[in-house]
Structure formats: structure tokens, C-alpha cells
N, C-alpha and C positions, 0 to 999 in steps of 0.2 A: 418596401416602403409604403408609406399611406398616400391613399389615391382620395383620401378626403376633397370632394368638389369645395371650392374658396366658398363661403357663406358672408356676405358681406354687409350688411345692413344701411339701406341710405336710406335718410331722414328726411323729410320733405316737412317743412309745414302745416300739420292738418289742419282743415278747414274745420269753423265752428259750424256752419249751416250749407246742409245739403240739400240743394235744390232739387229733388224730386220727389216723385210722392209715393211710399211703399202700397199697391194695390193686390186686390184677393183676387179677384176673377173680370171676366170680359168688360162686364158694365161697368165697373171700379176703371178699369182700366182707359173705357172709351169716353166716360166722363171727365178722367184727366186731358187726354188728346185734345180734347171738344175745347180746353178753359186756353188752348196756345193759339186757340184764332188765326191771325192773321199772318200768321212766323211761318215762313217757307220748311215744308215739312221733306220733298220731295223732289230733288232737279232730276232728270233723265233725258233721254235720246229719243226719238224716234225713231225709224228704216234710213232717213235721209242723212242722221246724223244731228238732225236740229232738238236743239238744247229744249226742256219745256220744264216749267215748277209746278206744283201743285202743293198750297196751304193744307195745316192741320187740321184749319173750317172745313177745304172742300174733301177732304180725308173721311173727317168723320159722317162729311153728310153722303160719300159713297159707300162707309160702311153700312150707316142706319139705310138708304135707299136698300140696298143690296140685301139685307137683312130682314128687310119685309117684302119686297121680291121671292125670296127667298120660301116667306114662309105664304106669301100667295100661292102661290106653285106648289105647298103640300111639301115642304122639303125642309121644314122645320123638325129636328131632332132627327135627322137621318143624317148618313153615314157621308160625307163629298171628299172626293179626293183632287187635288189639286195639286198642277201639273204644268212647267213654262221657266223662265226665264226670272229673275228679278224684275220687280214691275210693282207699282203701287196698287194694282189691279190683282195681282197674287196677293199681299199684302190684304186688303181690305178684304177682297171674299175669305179668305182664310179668317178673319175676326169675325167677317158676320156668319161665318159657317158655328163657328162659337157660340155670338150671339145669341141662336136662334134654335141653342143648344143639342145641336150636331156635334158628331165627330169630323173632325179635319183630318183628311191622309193626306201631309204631306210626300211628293213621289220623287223620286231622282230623273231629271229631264236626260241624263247619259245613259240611261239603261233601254235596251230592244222593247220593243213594241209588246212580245209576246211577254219578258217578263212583268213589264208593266201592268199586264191585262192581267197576268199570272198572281201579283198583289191584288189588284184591285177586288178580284175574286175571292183572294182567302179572309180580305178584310170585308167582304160584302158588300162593297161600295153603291150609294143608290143613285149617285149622281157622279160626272166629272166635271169641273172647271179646268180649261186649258188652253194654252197662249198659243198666236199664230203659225207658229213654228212646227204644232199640231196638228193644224187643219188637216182633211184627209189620212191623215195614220190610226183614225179609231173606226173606221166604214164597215168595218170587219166585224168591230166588236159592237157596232151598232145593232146590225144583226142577228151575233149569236153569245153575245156576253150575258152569264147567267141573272148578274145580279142588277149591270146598269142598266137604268130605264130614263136618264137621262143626261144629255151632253152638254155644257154649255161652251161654247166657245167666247174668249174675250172682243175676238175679235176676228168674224169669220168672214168670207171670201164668198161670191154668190155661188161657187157650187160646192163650197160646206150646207150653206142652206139647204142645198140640193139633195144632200145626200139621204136625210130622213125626216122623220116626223116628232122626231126623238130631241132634234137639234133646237133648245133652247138660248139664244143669243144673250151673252151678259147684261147685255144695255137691253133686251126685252125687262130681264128680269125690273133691272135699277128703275123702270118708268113705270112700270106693276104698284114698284116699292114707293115711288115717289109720289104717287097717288094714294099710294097707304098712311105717308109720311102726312100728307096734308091732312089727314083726315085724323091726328093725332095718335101716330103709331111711336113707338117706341122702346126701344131697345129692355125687352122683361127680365125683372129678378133672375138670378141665376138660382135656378130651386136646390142644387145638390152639389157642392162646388169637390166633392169627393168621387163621383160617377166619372165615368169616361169620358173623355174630349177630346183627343186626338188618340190617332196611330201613328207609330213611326218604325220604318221598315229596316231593320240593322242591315250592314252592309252583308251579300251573298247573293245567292239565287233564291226563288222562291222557295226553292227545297231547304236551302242551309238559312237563311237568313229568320230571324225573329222578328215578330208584330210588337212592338212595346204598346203598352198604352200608360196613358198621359192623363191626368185629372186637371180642369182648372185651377186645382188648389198649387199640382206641380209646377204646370207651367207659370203662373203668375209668381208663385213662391222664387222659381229663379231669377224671373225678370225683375222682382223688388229688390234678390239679392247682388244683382248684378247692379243695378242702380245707384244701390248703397254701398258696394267696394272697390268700384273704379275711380279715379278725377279725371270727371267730364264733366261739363256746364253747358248749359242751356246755348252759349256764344260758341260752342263746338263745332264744327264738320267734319264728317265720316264719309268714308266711301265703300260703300257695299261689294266687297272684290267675291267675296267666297258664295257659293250656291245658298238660294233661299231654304231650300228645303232642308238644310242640316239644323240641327236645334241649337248650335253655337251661332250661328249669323243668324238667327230669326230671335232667339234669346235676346243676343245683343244688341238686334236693331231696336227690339221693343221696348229695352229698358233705354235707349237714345232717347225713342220717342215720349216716352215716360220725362227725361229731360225736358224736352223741347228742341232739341236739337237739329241740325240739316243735314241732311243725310244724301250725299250724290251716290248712281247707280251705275256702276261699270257695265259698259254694255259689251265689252270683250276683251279674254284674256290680251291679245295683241294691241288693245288701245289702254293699257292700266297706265303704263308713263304718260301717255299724252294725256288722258282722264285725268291725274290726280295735277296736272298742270292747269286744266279747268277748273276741278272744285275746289284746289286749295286747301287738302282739309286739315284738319291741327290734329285727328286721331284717326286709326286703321285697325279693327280687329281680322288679325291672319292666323293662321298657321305657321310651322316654321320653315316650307319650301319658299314662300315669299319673303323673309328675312334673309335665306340664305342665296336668293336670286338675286336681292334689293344689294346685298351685300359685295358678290361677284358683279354687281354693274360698275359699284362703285369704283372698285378695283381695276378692274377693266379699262374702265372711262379714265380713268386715271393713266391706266399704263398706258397708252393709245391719244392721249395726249401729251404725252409728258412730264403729268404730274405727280406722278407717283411717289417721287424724294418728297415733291411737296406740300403733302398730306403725309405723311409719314411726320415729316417737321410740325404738321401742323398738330397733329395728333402730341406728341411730344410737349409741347409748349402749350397746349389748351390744359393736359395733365396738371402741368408744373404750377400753370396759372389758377387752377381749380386746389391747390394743393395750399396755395397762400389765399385764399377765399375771393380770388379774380376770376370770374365766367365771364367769359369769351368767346363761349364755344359759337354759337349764331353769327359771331362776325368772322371767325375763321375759316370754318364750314360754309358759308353764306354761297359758295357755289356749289356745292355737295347738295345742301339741302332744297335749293330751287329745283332741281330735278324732280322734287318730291312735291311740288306745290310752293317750297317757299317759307311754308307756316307747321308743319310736320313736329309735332313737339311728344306724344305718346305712342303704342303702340300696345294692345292688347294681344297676346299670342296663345294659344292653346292645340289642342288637337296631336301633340306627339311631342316630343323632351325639345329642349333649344338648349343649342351649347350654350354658356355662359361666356363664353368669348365675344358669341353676340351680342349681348347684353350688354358687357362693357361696351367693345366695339362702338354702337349705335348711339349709347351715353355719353361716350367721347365728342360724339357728335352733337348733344344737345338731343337727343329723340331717348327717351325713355319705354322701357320696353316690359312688362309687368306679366309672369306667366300665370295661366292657370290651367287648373283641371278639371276634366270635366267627360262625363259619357253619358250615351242617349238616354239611359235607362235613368238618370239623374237629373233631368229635364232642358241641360245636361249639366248644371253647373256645380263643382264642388268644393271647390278652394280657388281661390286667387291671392295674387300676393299683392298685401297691402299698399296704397300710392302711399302712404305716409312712413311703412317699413318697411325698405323692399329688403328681400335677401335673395345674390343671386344663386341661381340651381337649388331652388325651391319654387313649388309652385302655390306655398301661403299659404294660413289656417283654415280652417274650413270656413264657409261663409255663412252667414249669419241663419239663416234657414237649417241647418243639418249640423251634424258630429261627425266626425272620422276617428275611425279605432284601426288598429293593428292585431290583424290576430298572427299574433308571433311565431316564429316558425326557426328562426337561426337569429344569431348576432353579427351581423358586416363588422370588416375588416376596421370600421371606426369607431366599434362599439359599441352601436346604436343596434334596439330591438328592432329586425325586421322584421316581414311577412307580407300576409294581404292584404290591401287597403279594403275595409269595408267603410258603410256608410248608413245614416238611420234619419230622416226628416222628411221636412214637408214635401220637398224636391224629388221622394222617392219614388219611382211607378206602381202602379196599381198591380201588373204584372206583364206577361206575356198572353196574349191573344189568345184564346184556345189551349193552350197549351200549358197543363198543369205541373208536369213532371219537371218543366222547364223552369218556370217559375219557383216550385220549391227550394229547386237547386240552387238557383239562384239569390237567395234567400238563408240565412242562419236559423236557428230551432229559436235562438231570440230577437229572429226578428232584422238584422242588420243584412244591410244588400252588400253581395260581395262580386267586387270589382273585377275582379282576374287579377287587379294589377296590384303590383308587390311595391313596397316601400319601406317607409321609418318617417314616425314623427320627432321632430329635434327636441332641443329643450324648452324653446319655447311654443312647443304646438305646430311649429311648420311644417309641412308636407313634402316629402323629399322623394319623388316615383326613380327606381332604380329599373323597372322591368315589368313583362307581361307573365302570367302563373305560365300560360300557353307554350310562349315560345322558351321558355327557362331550358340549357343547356344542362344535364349532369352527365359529370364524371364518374370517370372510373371511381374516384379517394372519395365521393361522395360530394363534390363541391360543386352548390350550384351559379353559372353563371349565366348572367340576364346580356343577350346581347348587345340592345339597347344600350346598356352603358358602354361596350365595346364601340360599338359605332360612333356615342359620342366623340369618343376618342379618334378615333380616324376620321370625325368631319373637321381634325385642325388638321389635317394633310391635303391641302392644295390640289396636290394632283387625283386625289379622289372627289368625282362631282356625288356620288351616288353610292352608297353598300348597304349590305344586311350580310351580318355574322350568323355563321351554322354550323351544327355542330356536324362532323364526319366519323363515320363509324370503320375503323381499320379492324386487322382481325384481334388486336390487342387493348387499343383504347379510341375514346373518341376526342380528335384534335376539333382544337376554332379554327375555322377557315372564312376568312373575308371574300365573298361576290363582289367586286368591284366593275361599278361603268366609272372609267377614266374620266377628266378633265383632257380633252385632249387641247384643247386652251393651253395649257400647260407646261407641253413639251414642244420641244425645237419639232419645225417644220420637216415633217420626212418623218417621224418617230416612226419607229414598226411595235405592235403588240408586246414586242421581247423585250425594248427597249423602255417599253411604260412599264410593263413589269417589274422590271430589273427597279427603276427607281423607285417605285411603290414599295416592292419588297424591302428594300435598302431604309424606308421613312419607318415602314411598319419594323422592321428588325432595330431601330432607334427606340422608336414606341414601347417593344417590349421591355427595354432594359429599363422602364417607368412602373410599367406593370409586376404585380405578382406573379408567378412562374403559373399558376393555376389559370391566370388571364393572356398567358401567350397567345398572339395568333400564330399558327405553324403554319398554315395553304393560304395562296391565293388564286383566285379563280378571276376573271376579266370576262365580261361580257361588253358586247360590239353596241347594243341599245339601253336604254332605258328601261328602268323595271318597272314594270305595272303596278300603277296605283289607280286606289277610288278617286271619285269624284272630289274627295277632302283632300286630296291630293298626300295618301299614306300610301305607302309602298304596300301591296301584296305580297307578305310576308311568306303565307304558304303557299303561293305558287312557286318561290325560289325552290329549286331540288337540287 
């Protein structure tokens, strides 16, 4: 049978006037900021917990201080790698490191000390910026790091001071700048908006991982693309859940700010329910582990109260009533959705496939849920699906900056031309760091960058990712299958929290076999190993009789933890064996 995913198209009103302003580079950019004055740009936490705003005024006048601090100090057009937490302070040295047209490393604050040093090196870094949580983890490299000759701390401790001679303080710099500022300094032309501007370190170790580099032209190109295909307005609040350093939360906080928008800072995974009961915000861009956690609380909170028939009813009748042109959804929901702030009305999702169950799901509820695509080396953004078409289990046509092309390779079971998702615009990187052979590869004889990942454009242009070129499974009869879409399918079985589909190699052929970490939520109190299996096995042997015989899964394997993911919160696909 066809395992065709639903494509469903919902129509939203498009808006005639879009309130933000498409920008080319840094000073375009920080011009715009500069014009939202007085409009709280910034809520966050301190150590104590106590709440503090910071305006778009006092924003842009820390970038421009920091910016000519910056270039007092001889640190204008060098290399700064920056390093910490979410913080308005990562935020603005990272623009004025722009500014004052340097390269930015943004760094993964989860990774070892030594690989971090082990970056900074291959990128040459001549400065670091880094948040308190740093203090004293760089003493080592003060002394014998080849390339840094300077540290700045945001906010250092008297025996950071201590440590060397090296240790340039953030607020030394800003008072340098603010002295520069008075004497009419100013954020200069961007000379080459095609040159280098940032690094960004793909996920691995220093040995396996790649240096992207980034152009003004990249980066600003997705931040205007981002601007222009989401519905968000300037009366919006977001909450900043996912790490600064990945180019999907820094993309999208920029093009916020590009709105005008307010933007609150989760100061930790374990305080997100209580945070977004603080900021209130009406949009969240995630990943799809926070959808599918947001999703189990719900459920959960339900079962554990007793309302589970009751949202099921409610679910049922908000349909029915959406079905004769009655929305209802905010007044049936209305206690669903207070858990969420209350005002929760969008959701932007990227970073790895979302069922489309969630989709519905969430819609049901009144929060709409809009995927898109996107990889580093793309700045990272490359389709998103339209607020005003959405279709779900597509991630929407390319954005307005770039093309996508398919270089065909087979016909799917729906017969639609798949293959490689490639990609060809402004949004594209300059290359990989050093590393030539890399980059060609990566790269077509015409020019188009190619993704790893496999798909099909539909009929109208939209982007449909079935799989990674990498992890593709073949068979014996020659048929390739993308796990990823197998997994989809096992994330509607409940008693599965967690899997990745693999291929096994017998002395005959190679079967699918599901890694599963259980939902132990799930089963009666006492369950043993044998007994989750047993019903696993039992949901999957359902599953298959939906599937093609070439899509069976035959094994299942159970593991007792959690599988290792990045920082983006992806499962570490090739450490499963």
C-alpha cells in the first residue's frame, strides 16, 4: 500500500505589509536595531534568579561601545571566538566582532576544554570572549595556546584577573569604546560583504568535524530570509530555549530582532515550564525533542489528573467545530495552554523531521507549528513552510535567497523524482576552512552545494526530506531505505520514548532492526525488559502489515539509557552499533 505522508494545505490570511526590513550586512543590520529605541529587546536572569530587560537603545549602544573597544585594542579584523551561555552580552560582542570586521567562532559551551582549545587553534583564533561559567578553564591555554593572545572575560572574578596579563575584561574593553564613541566613532562600511565572517564548527571532534565559513552576505541573506517567511510581528515574544552558538537560534533570534521583537532567555533546561510562565511568549523556535517532550507533558498531566477522556472530548469537538467555521480552540484548551504562558500561538521547528501528527496535534490546540530546513553550511536556512500555505510533512519551498534542486537518483513508492537535496544562493558558504578537497566535494562541477540529504520536490515546489545520503540502508534486491522515515513511523508507538533504525548484516541478507529506549511511563508498574518487548514487538509487527515488505522491521534491540545526542539535542546516529 502507499505510505504517502497526508500533505494538507492550510490557508491562513496573508498579510499585505511586512513589518521588517530585509538587511545586507552588520551596519544595515545594526542600523535597523538602533531605529526600535525604547521597545524592550532583552528580559533575562541573573545568578540570583532576578528578572532584568535591556532596550534595543541600550543594545545597540553595547554593541557600537564594544565595537570600538574592540578596535582600540588592535582587535579589529582578527579572528574572536566566543564562548558561554545565552546572554545579551554573547549577542552583541559577537556583532561587534562583525562590526569591526572580524571573524566570529561561535563555540559549543558542552564540549571539553581540550577540544575547545583544539578549535580555536585550527581556526586561529586571536582573541576569546567568554561567559562566567569559564572563569579559570582557559589558565592553561593562557600560557601555551599557539594562537590566543587575548582573553576577555564577560564577567570575571578577582582571581581571573589574577591569572595573567592576557586577561582583557569585557567592561575594560566597552569604557575604551565609550570614549571612542564620544569622540564620534562609528560602526564603518562593511568593505567586502563576500570575505569571511564567521566560523562554525560542524558537530565531531577536532579531527572529524569541519570549519564552515560564513560571509556577511550569508549570514544577513538568511536572517532577511527568515524575516520574510515566518508570521511574527514586532508585538511577538520568543523565548530563547535552544544554544546560541547553533546558526538556527542565532539566525532566528536576529531576524526577531530585525522585527522588533522581545525576546526572553531561558536560563535552564529544568526551569523552561516555569520560564515560559514568566515571558508569556506567543512564539518558540525548537527542535523536534521539545515538541515531542511538550507533547508527553501534556499527556501525562492529563493522565495524572484525570483528564485525559477530557481532552480527548475536547480534541473531538474543537475538530468538529473547526469543520463548520467555529474556533474554539483557546477556550477549550485554555488550561492546556496556560502551562505554556497562556498566549503560545506559533511554533517554528527545524533541526531533524517532526511527525506530522504533531502538527495536527498542536493545531488542534490552537499553536501552530511551521517546519523548516536548514544546515550549517547554509547559514543555515533553506526552506521553510509558508504561514500562509502550510503543508504538513513538508518542510516548504525554498526561501527567497536560494533554489533547491534534486539530483535524481530513483522514483519513491509515490512517484515522485527523488534524490539529493542540493542548493545554490546567497545563503551558501564560502567553503570549509583549509580544507580544499572538502569543499570540492561538497560542492557540484555547477556549482550547487550538496546536502547529504535525500528527498522530492512535490508539485508545487515543496520540499519533502525522506533521509540522510549517510545513513541510507541497502538491500540485498537493491532498495534503498532511509531510516529516518522508519523511525518516523515508530514515533506514533507510545511505548517507544527514543530509536534509530539499522541496518544488520546476517550471513544472507541485511534486515531493519529498531534500537529502542522504552517509554517505561508506559507499561504496568513491575514491567520486566521481556515484557516491553513483547509489546513493542506486538505494535511494530501491526506497523508492518502498513508497510512495504522491503520496509519491515524484523529485530528489536532495547537499550536501558538514552542515546547520545549533540548539543541540538540529535541523536548520535553513528555511535549506535
Amino acid at each position: 500500500m502507499s505510505n504517502k505522508k497526508k500533505a494538507i494545505k492550510v490557508y491562513n490570511k496573508k498579510k499585505e505589509i511586512r513589518l521588517y526590513e530585509r538587511v545586507s550586512d552588520v551596519r544595515d543590520f545594526c542600523r535597523v536595531i538602533a531605529k526600535h529605541g525604547d521597545r524592550v529587546l532583552f528580559s533575562y536572569f541573573d545568578k540570583k534568579r532576578n528578572l532584568h530587560d535591556m532596550t534595543y537603545g541600550e543594545f545597540h549602544a553595547n554593541v557600537l561601545k564594544t565595537a570600538a573597544g574592540l578596535t582600540e585594542k588592535g582587535l579589529a579584523k582578527k579572528r574572536v571566538a566566543i564562548i558561554g551561555e545565552t546572554s545579551p552580552e554573547w549577542v552583541y560582542t559577537y556583532l561587534a566582532v562583525l562590526a569591526v570586521g572580524g571573524v566570529a567562532i561561535p563555540l559549543d559551551k558542552e564540549l571539553t576544554i581540550d577540544v575547545i582549545e583544539g578549535f580555536m587553534e585550527s581556526a586561529e583564533a586571536d582573541a576569546l570572549i567568554y561567559s562566567a561559567s569559564f572563569n579559570g578553564k582557559f589558565e592553561n591555554a593562557m600560557k601555551t595556546h599557539k594562537t590566543l593572545k587575548t582573553f576577555i572575560p564577560m564577567t570575571p572574578s578577582e582571581e581571573e584577573l589574577a591569572l595573567s596579563k592576557k586577561i582583557l575584561p569585557l567592561d575594560t574593553v566597552k569604557e575604551l569604546g565609550e570614549a571612542s564613541v564620544a569622540k564620534g566613532y562609528a560602526i564603518p562600511k562593511v568593505e567586502n560583504r563576500e570575505t569571511v565572517a564567521e566560523f562554525l564548527f560542524t558537530s565531531g571532534t577536532t579531527g572529524t568535524s569541519k570549519c564552515v565559513m560564513l560571509s556577511q552576505k550569508n549570514i544577513f541573506a538568511a536572517v532577511s530570509a527568515a524575516a520574510e517567511t515566518v508570521d511574527f510581528n514586532p508585538d511577538d515574544t520568543i523565548v530563547s530555549l535552544l544554544p546560541i552558538h547553533h546558526t538556527y537560534e542565532l539566525a532566528c533570534m536576529l531576524a526577531g530582532m530585525d522585527y522588533g521583537m522581545h525576546i526572553g532567555i531561558n536560563d535552564s533546561l529544568t526551569h523552561v515550564l516555569k520560564n515560559l510562565q514568566i515571558f508569556k511568549p506567543t512564539g518558540l523556535v525548537l527542535v523536534p525533542l521539545y515538541v515531542y517532550t511538550f507533547y508527553k507533558r501534556i499527556w501525562s498531566e492529563a493522565k495524572k489528573t484525570g483528564r485525559d477522556k477530557t481532552l480527548k472530548l475536547g480534541i473531538s469537538a474543537a475538530r468538529t467545530l473547526r469543520s463548520m467555521g467555529i474556533d474554539k480552540r483557546r477556550d477549550i484548551f485554555g488550561e492546556v495552554l496556560k502551562s505554556f504562558g497562556g498566549r503560545l500561538e506559533k511554533i517554528i521547528c527545524g533541526g531533524a523531521a517532526l511527525s506530522p501528527k504533531m502538527i495536527e496535534f498542536f493545531e488542534t490546540l490552537g499553536i501552530s507549528i511551521y517546519e523548516g530546513f536548514g544546515i550549517t553550511e547554509c547559514s543555515p536556512l533553506v526552506a521553510v513552510t509558508p504561514y500562509y500555505a502550510r503543508k504538513y510533512a513538508s518542510v516548504g519551498p525554498a526561501v527567497p535567497c536560494c533554489q533547491i534542486r534534486i539530483d535524481v537518483h530513483s522514483t519513491n513508492d509515490d512517484g515522485y523524482q527523488e534524490g539529493e537535496i542540493q542548493v545554490k544562493g546567497d545563503n551558501v558558504m564560502l567553503g570549509y576552512y583549509k580544507d580544499e578537497k572538502a569543499t570540492a566535494k561538497a560542492f557540484t562541477e555547477d556549482g550547487w552545494f550538496r546536502t547529504g540529504d535525500v528527498g522530492y520536490l512535490d508539485e508545487d515546489n515543496y520540499c519533502h526530506i525522506t533521509g540522510r545520503l549517510k545513513s541510507v540502508i541497502v538491500l540485498e534486491n537493491g532498495k534503498n531505505v532511509f531510516p529516518e522515515e522508519i523511525e518516523e513511523y515508530l514515533g506514533g508507538i507510545e511505548m517507544i520514548a527514543e530509536c534509530v533504525v539499522v541496518g544488520r548484516q546476517n550471513d544472507t541478507e541485511v534486515t531493519l532492526v529498531a534500537v529502542v529506549y522504552p517509554d517505561a511511563s508506559k507499561f504496568p508498574e513491575g514491567a520486566t525488559s521481556e515484557d516491553m518487548e513483547k509489546s513493542i514487538r506486538d505494535a511494530i509487527n501491526a506497523l508492518n502489515k502498513t508497510l512495504p515488505t522491503y520496509k519491515h522491521i524484523k529485530g528489536i534491540e532495547l537499550r536501558d539509557t538514552e542515546f547520545e545526542k549533540t548539543t541540538s539535542r540529535k541523536i548520535k546516529r553513528h555511535l549506535v552499533k
